[in-house]
VOPAGU-2260 file (C-alpha; in pm, 1 decimal, decimal comma):
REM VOPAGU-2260
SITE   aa  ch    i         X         Y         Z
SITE  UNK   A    0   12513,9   10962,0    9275,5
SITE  UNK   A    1   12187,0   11054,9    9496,8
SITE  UNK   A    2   12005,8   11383,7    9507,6
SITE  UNK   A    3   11678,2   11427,2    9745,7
SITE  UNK   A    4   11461,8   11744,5    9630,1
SITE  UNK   A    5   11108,8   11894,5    9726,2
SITE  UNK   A    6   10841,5   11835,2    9490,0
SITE  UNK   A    7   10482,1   11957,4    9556,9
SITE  UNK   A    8   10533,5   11906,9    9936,9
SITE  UNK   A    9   10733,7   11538,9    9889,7
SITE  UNK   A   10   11058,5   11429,9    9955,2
SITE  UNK   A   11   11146,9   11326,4    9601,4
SITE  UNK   A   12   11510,6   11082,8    9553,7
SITE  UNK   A   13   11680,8   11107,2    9264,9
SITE  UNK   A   14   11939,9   10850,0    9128,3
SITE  UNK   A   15   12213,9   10804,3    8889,7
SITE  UNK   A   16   12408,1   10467,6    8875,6
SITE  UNK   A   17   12474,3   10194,8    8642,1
SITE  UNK   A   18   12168,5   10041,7    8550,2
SITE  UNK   A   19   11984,6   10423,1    8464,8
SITE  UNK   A   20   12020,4   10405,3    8088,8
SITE  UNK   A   21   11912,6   10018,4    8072,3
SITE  UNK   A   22   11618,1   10080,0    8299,4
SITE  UNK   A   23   11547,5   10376,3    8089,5
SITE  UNK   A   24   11552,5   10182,7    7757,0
SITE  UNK   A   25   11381,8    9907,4    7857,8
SITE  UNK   A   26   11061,0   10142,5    7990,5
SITE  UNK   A   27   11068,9   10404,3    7690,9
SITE  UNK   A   28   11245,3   10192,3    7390,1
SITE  UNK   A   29   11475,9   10487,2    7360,2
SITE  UNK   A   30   11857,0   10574,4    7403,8
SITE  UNK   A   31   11899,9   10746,6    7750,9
SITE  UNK   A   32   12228,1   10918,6    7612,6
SITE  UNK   A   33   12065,7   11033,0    7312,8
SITE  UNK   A   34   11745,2   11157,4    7476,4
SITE  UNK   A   35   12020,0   11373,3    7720,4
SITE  UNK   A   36   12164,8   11492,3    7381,8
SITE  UNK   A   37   11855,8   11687,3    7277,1
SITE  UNK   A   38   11875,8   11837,9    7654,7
SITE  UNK   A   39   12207,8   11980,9    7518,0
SITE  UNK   A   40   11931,0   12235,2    7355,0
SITE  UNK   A   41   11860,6   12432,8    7640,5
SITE  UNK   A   42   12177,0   12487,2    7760,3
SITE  UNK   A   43   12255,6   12679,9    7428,5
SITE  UNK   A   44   12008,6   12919,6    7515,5
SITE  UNK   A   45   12093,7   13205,1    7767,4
SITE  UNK   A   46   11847,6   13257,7    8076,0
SITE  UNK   A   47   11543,8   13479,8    8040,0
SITE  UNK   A   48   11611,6   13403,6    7642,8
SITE  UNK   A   49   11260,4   13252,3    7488,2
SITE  UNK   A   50   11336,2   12986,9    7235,9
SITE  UNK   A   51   11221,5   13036,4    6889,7
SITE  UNK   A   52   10949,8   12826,1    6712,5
SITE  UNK   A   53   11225,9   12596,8    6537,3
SITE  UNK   A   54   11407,4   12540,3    6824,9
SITE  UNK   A   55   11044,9   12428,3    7054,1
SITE  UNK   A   56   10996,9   12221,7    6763,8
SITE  UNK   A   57   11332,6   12017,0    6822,7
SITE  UNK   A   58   11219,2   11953,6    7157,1
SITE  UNK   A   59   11009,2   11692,4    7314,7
SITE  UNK   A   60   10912,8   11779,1    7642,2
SITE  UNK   A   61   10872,3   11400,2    7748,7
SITE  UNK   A   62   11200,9   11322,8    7749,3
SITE  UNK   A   63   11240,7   11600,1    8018,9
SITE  UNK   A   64   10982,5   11407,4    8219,1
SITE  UNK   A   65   11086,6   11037,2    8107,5
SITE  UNK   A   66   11445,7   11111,0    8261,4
SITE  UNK   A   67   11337,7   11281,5    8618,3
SITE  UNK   A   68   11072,5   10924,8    8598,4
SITE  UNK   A   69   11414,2   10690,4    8546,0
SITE  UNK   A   70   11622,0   10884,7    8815,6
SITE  UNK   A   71   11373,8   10842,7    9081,6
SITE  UNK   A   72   11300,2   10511,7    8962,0
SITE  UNK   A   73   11645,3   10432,6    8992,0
SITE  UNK   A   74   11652,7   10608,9    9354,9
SITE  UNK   A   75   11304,9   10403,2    9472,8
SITE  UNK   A   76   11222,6   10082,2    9258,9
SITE  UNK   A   77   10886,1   10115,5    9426,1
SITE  UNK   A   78   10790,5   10437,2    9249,0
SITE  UNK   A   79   10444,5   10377,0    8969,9
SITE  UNK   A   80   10463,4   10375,8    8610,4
SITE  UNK   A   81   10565,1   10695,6    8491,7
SITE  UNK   A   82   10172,1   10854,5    8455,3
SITE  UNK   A   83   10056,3   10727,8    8768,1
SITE  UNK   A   84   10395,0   10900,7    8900,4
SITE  UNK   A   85   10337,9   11214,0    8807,4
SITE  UNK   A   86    9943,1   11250,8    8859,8
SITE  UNK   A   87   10068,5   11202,7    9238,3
SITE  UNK   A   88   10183,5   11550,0    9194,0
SITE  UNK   A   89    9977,3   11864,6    9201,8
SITE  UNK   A   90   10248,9   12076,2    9040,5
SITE  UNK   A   91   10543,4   11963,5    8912,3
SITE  UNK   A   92   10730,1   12252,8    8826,7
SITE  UNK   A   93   10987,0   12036,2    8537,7
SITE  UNK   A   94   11246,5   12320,8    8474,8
SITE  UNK   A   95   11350,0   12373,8    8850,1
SITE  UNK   A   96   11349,5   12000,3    8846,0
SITE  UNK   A   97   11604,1   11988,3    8576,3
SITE  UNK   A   98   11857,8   12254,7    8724,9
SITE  UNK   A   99   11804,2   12043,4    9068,0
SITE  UNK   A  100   11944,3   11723,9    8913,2
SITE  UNK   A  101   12142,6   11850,3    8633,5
SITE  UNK   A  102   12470,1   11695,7    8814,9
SITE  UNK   A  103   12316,9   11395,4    8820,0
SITE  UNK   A  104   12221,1   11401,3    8481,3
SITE  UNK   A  105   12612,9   11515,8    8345,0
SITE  UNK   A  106   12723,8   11240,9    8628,9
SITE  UNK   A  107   12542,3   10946,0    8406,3
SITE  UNK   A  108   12774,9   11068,4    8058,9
SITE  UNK   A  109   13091,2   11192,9    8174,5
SITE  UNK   A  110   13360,5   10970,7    8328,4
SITE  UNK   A  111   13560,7   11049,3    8591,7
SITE  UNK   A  112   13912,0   11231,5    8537,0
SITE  UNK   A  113   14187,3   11055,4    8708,2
């Protein structure tokens, strides 16, 4: 599953296949499908609802960045290492990211229902 999306003037692709946890293990030494677990966070909490100080503790804003990195790594094999990726970006406004490729990211742990 494939997902193209404007980021700070750039055409930005977005992929979700296969190889996407394994890629993502091998680069950050970390479980792809638990790192999406502690995503599960936000969606508990209802828009324009601030998070408390316990619950921003929980939550490691790198993973957020580490899994739009393995998507469009997955999308363009050419794409840098994860810093020099994102210092090509002026602004990269991370939370409209997110909601962009949240399919893709449900895509990579559900199955499909026959």
């Amino acid at each position: 599953m494939e997902k193209t999306i404007e980021i700070d003037g750039k055409q930005i692709r977005f992929e979700s296949k296969g190889s996407t946890p394994l890629r993502y293990k091998k680069q950050f030494n970390q479980d792809f499908f638990v790192d999406i677990m502690k995503m599960q966070q936000l969606s508990n909490v209802k828009k324009n609802q601030q998070l408390s100080y316990e619950e921003l503790q929980m939550l490691d804003m790198e993973v957020f960045y580490n899994i739009c990195w393995v998507m469009a790594k997955t999308a363009d094999i050419s794409i840098p290492e994860p810093l020099e990726w994102l210092d090509e970006f002026e602004t990269f406004p991370l939370m409209d990211i997110l909601v962009e490729i949240q399919e893709l990211i449900t895509n990579s742990i559900e199955g499909k229902k026959k």
